[in-house]
SEPA-534331 format. One record per residue (C-alpha): z negated, x negated, y negated; residue number from 1; residue in one letter. Coordinates in steps of 0.1 Angstrom, whole numbers. Example, Ala and Ser with C-alpha at 12.3 -4.5 7.8 and 13.67 -1.06 7.14 Angstrom:
SEPA-534331
zz: -78; xx: -123; yy: 45; pos: 1; code: A
zz: -71; xx: -137; yy: 11; pos: 2; code: S
//
This chain:
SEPA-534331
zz: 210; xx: 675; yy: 97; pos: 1; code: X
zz: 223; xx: 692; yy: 62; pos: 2; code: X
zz: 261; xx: 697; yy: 62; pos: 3; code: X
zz: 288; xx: 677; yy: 44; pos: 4; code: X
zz: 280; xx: 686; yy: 8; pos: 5; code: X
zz: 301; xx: 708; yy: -12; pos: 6; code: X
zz: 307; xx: 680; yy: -39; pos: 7; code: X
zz: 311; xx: 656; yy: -9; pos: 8; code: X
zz: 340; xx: 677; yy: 5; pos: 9; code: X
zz: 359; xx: 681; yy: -32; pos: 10; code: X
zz: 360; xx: 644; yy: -31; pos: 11; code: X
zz: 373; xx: 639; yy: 3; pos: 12; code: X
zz: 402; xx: 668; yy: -1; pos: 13; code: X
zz: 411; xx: 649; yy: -41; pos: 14; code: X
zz: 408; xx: 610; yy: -28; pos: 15; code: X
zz: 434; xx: 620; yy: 8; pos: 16; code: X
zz: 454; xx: 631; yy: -19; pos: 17; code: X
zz: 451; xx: 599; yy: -43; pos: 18; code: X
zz: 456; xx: 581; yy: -12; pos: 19; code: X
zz: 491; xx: 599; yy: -5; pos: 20; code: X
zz: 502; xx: 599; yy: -39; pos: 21; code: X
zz: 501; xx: 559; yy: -37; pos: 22; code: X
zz: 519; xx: 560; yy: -5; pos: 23; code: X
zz: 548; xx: 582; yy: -16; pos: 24; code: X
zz: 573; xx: 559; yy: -31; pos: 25; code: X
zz: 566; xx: 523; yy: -24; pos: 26; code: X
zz: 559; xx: 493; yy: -51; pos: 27; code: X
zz: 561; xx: 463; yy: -32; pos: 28; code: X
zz: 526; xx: 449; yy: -35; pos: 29; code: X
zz: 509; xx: 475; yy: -54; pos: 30; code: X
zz: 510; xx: 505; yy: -30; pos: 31; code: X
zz: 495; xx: 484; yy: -5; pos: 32; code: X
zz: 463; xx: 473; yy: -32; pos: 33; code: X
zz: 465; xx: 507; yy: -47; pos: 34; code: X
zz: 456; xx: 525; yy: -8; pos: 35; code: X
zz: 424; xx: 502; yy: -8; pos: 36; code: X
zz: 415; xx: 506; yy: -45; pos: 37; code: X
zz: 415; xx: 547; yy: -36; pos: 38; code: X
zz: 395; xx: 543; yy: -10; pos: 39; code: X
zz: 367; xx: 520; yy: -17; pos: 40; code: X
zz: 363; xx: 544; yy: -50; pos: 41; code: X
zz: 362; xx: 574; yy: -25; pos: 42; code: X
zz: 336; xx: 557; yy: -4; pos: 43; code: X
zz: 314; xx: 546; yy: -35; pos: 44; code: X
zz: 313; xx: 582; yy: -46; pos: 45; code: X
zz: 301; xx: 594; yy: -15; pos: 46; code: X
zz: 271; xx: 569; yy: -13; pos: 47; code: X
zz: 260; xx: 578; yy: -46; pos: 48; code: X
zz: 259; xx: 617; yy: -35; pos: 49; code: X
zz: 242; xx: 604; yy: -5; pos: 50; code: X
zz: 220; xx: 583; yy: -22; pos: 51; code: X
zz: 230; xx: 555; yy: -1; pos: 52; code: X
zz: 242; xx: 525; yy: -23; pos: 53; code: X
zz: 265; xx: 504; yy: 3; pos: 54; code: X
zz: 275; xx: 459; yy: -5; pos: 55; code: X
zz: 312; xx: 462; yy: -20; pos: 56; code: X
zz: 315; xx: 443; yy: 15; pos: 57; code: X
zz: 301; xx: 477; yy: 33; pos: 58; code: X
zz: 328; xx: 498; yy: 11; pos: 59; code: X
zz: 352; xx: 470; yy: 16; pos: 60; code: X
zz: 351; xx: 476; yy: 58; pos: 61; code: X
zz: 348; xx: 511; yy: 57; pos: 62; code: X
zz: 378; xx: 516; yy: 34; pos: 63; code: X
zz: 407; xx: 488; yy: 36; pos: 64; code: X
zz: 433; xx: 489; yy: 60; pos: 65; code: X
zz: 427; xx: 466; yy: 91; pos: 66; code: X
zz: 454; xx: 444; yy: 82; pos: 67; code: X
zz: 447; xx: 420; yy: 52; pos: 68; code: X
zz: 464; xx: 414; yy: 20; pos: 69; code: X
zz: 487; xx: 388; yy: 28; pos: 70; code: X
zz: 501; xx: 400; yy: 57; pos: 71; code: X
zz: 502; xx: 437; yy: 41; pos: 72; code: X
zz: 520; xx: 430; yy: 13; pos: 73; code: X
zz: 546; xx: 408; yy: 32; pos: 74; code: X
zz: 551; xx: 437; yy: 54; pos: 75; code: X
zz: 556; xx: 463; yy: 21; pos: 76; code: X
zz: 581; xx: 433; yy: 12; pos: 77; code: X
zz: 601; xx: 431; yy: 45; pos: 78; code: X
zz: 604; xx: 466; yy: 46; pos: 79; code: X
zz: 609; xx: 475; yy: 13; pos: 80; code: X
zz: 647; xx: 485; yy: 9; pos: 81; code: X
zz: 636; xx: 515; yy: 43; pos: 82; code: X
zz: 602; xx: 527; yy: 27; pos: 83; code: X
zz: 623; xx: 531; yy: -5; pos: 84; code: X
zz: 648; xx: 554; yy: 8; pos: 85; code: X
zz: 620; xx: 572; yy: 32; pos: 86; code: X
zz: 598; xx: 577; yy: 2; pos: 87; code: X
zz: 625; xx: 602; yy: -19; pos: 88; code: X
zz: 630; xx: 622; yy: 11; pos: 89; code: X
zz: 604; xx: 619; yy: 29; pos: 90; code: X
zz: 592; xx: 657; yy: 29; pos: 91; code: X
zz: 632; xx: 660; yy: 38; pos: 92; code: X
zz: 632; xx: 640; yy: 68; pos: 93; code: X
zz: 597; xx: 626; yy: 73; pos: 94; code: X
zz: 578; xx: 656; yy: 66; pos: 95; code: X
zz: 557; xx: 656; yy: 106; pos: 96; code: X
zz: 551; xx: 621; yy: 94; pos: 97; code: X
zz: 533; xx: 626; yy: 65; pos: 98; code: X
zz: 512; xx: 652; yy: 79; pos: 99; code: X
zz: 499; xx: 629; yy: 102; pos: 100; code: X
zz: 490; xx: 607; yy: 78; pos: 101; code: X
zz: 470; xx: 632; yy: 57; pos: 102; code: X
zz: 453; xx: 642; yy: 87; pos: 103; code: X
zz: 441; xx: 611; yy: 97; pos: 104; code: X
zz: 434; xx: 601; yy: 59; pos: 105; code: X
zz: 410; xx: 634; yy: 59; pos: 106; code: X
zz: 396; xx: 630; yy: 95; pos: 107; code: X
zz: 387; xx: 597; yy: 82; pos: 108; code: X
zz: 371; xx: 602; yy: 49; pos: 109; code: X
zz: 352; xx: 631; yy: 71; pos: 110; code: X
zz: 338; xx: 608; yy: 93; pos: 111; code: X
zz: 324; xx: 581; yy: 72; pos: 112; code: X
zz: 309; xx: 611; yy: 46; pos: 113; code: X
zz: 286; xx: 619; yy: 78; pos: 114; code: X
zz: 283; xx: 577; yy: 88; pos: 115; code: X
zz: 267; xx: 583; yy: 53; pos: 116; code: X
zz: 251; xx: 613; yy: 50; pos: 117; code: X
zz: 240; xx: 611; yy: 86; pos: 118; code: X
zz: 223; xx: 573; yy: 78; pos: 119; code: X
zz: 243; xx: 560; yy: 108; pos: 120; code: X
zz: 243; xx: 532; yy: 85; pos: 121; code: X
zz: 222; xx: 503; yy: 85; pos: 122; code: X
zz: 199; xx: 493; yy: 70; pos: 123; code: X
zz: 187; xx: 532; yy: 73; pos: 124; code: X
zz: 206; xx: 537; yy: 105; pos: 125; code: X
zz: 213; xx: 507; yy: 134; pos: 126; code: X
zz: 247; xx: 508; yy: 134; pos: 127; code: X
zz: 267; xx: 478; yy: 113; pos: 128; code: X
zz: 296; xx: 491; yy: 86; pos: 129; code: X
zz: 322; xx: 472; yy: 112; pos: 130; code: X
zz: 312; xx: 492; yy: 141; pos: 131; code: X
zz: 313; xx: 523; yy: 117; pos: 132; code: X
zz: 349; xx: 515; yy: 108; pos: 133; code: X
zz: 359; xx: 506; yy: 147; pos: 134; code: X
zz: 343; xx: 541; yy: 155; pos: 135; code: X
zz: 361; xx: 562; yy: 129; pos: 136; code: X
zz: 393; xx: 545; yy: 142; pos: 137; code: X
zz: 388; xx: 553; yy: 175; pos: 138; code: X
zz: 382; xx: 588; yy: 166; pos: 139; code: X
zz: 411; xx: 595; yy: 142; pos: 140; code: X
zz: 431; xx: 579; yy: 169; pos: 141; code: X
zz: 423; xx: 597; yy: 197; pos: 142; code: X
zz: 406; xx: 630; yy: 186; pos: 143; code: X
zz: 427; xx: 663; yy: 186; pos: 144; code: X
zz: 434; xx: 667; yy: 149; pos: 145; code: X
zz: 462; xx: 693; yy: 151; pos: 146; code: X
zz: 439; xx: 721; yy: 131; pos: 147; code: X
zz: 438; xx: 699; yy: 101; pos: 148; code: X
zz: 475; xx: 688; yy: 100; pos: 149; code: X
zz: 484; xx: 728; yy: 100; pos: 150; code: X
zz: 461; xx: 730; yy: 77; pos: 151; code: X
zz: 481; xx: 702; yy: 50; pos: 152; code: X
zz: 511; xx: 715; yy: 64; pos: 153; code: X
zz: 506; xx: 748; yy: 47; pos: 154; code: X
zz: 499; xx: 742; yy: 19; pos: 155; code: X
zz: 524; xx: 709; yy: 13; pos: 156; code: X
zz: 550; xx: 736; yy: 25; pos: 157; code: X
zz: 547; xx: 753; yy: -5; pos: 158; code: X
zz: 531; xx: 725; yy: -29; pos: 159; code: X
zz: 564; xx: 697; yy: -26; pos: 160; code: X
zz: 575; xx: 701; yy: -57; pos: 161; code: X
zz: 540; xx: 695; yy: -73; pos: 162; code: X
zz: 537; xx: 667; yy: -49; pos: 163; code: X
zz: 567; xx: 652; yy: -58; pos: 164; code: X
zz: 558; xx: 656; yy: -94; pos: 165; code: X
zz: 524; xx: 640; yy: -92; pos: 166; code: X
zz: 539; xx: 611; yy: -68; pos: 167; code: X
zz: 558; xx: 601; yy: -92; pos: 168; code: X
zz: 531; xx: 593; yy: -117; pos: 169; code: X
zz: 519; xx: 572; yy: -101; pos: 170; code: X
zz: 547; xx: 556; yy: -91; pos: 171; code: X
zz: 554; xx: 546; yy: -129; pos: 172; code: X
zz: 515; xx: 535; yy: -135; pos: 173; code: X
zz: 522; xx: 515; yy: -107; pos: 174; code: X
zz: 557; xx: 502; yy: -115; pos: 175; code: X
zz: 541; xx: 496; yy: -150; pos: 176; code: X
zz: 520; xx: 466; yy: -133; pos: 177; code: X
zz: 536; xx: 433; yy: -143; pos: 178; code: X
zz: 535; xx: 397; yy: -134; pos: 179; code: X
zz: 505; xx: 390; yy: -104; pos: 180; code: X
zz: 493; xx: 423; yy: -95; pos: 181; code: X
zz: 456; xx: 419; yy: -86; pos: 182; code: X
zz: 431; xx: 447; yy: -76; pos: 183; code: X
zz: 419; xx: 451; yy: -113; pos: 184; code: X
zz: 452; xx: 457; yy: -128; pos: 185; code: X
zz: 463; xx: 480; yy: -97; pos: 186; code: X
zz: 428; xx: 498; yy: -103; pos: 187; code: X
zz: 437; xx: 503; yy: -139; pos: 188; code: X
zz: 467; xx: 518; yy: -132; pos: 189; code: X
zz: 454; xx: 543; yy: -106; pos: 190; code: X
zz: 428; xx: 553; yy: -131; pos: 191; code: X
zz: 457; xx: 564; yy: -154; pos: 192; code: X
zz: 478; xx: 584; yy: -130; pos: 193; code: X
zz: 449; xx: 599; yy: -117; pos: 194; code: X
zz: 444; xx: 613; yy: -154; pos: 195; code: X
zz: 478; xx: 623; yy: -161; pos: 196; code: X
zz: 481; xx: 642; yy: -128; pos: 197; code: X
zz: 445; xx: 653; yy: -129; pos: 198; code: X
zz: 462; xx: 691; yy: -135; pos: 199; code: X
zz: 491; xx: 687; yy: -106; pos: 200; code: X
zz: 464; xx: 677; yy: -79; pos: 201; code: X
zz: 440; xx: 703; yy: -94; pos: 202; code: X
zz: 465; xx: 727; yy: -87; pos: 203; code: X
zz: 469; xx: 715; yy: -48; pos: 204; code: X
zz: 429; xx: 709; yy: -45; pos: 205; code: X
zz: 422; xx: 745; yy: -44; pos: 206; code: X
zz: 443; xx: 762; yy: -14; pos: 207; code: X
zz: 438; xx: 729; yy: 1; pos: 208; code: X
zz: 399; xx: 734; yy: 5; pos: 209; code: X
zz: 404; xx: 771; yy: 13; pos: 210; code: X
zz: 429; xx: 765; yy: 41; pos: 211; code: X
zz: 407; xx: 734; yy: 53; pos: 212; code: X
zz: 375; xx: 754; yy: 52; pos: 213; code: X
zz: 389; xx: 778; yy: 72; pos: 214; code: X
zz: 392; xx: 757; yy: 105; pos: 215; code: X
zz: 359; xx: 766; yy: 120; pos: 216; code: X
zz: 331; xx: 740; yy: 123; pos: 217; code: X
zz: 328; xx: 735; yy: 154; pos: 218; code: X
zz: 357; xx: 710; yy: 151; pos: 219; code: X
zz: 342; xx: 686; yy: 130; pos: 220; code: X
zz: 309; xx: 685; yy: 151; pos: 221; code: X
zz: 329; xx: 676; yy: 180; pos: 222; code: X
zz: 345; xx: 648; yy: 161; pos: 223; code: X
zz: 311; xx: 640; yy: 147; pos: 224; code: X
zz: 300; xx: 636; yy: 187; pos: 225; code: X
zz: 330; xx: 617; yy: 199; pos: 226; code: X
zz: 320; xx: 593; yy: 168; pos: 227; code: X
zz: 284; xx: 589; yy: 181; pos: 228; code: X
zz: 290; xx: 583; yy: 215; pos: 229; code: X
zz: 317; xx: 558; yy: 203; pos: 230; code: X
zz: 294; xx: 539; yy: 179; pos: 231; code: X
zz: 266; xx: 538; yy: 208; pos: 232; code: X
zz: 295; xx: 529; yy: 233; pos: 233; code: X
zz: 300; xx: 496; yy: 208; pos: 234; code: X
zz: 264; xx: 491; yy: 205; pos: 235; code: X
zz: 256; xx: 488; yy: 240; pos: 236; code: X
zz: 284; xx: 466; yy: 244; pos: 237; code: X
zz: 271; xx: 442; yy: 214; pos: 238; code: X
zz: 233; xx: 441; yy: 233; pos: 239; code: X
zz: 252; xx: 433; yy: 265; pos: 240; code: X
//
C-alpha cells in the first residue's frame, strides 16, 4: 500500500494548525463552527489527492466534533468567561494541554488520510464513514501518542510568539463575524486569516514536518493496525 503522500502530509501538519489557531482565544459560537469548517476543508482536500470524492455527509462525520451545534455552542457560552482567560495564557499555564490537543488533532487527521488513501471507505472499502470516525476515536484515545506531542512540543517551545501572533488573526476574522454566525460566514472568515497568516504558519510548517518526520514509521503503522482491528472489531459487532 503507497505511503501517506507528501502533499497529503503538508496538509495534515497546516489544517492541525488551522484547527489550533481557532481554538486559541475563544469567540463564543464561532470557534466552535470555525473547528468544523477547518476540518471538513482538511478532509475534502485529502479525497481529492486520493481521488476519493466523499457526500458532505461523509466529510461531515469524519470531521465535526461528536457533540452537535447546539449543545457545542451552549457549552462555548457557559464557559466562556474560563476559556477566555485560559486562551491568553494558555502556553503559560496550559501549555501540556495544548500539546495534547495537537497530538490528537494530528493522530487524527493521520488516520482518516490512510481511511482514505487506504479505501477503507465505502463504497471502495466496506467500512461506513461512522465506523471510520468511531475507529479514529478509539485510536487517538487510547494509542500511545507521546512521540508526536514531543514532536509539537519542540517546536511550539520555540514558535509561541509566532503562534500567538497568528492566533490572534484569527481571533479578529472571527470577532469580525456579526449578527447570526452561520457556517458560511465563519467559513469566510477562516478563509481570510488563513491568508493573512499564510507567512506566520509557513514559518511553523517547516520544522514542524522535519521534527514530525523524524519519529520513525513504525509508529504510524501500528496506529494504522490498532485502527484496522478496531474498524473490523465494529464490523463484526454490526453483522452480529
Amino acid at each position: 500500500m503507497k505511503e501517506i503522500a507528501p502533499t497529503a502530509h503538508d496538509l495534515t501538519i497546516r489544517y492541525t494548525l488551522y484547527w489550533l489557531l481557532v481554538q486559541w482565544i475563544p469567540v463564543p459560537f464561532a470557534d466552535y463552527i470555525a473547528g468544523n469548517v477547518v476540518r471538513r476543508q482538511m478532509v475534502t482536500k485529502l479525497a481529492k489527492i486520493y481521488d476519493a470524492p466523499l457526500m458532505p455527509s461523509e466529510v461531515k462525520i469524519l470531521a465535526d466534533e461528536k457533540m452537535g451545534c447546539l449543545y457545542g455552542c451552549l457549552v462555548n457560552v457557559l464557559f466562556f468567561p474560563i476559556k477566555l482567560f485560559l486562551g491568553k495564557i494558555l502556553l503559560l499555564i496550559r501549555f501540556r494541554a495544548f500539546i495534547n490537543m495537537a497530538g490528537r488533532s494530528y493522530h487524527a487527521a493521520r488516520l482518516i488520510d490512510y481511511a482514505i488513501r487506504a479505501q477503507r471507505l465505502e463504497p471502495a472499502g466496506p467500512y461506513t464513514a461512522q465506523q471510520v470516525r468511531m475507529a479514529v476515536d478509539h485510536v487517538c484515545n487510547t494509542a500511545d501518542i507521546d512521540s508526536v506531542r514531543a514532536a509539537f512540543r519542540q517546536v511550539f517551545s520555540r514558535k509561541t510568539g509566532i503562534l500567538k501572533d497568528a492566533a490572534i488573526l484569527f481571533w479578529r476574522a472571527l470577532l469580525s463575524v456579526r449578527g447570526r454566525r452561520d457556517e458560511s460566514q465563519v467559513e469566510r472568515a477562516v478563509d481570510e486569516a488563513k491568508g493573512q497568516a499564510a507567512d506566520s504558519v509557513g514559518g511553523i510548517m517547516a520544522p514542524l514536518r522535519t521534527a514530525l518526520e523524524a519519529i520513525p514509521p513504525e509508529h504510524f503503522k501500528q496506529l494504522e493496525e490498532a485502527m484496522d482491528s478496531e474498524l473490523h472489531r465494529l464490523n463484526v459487532l454490526n453483522l452480529g
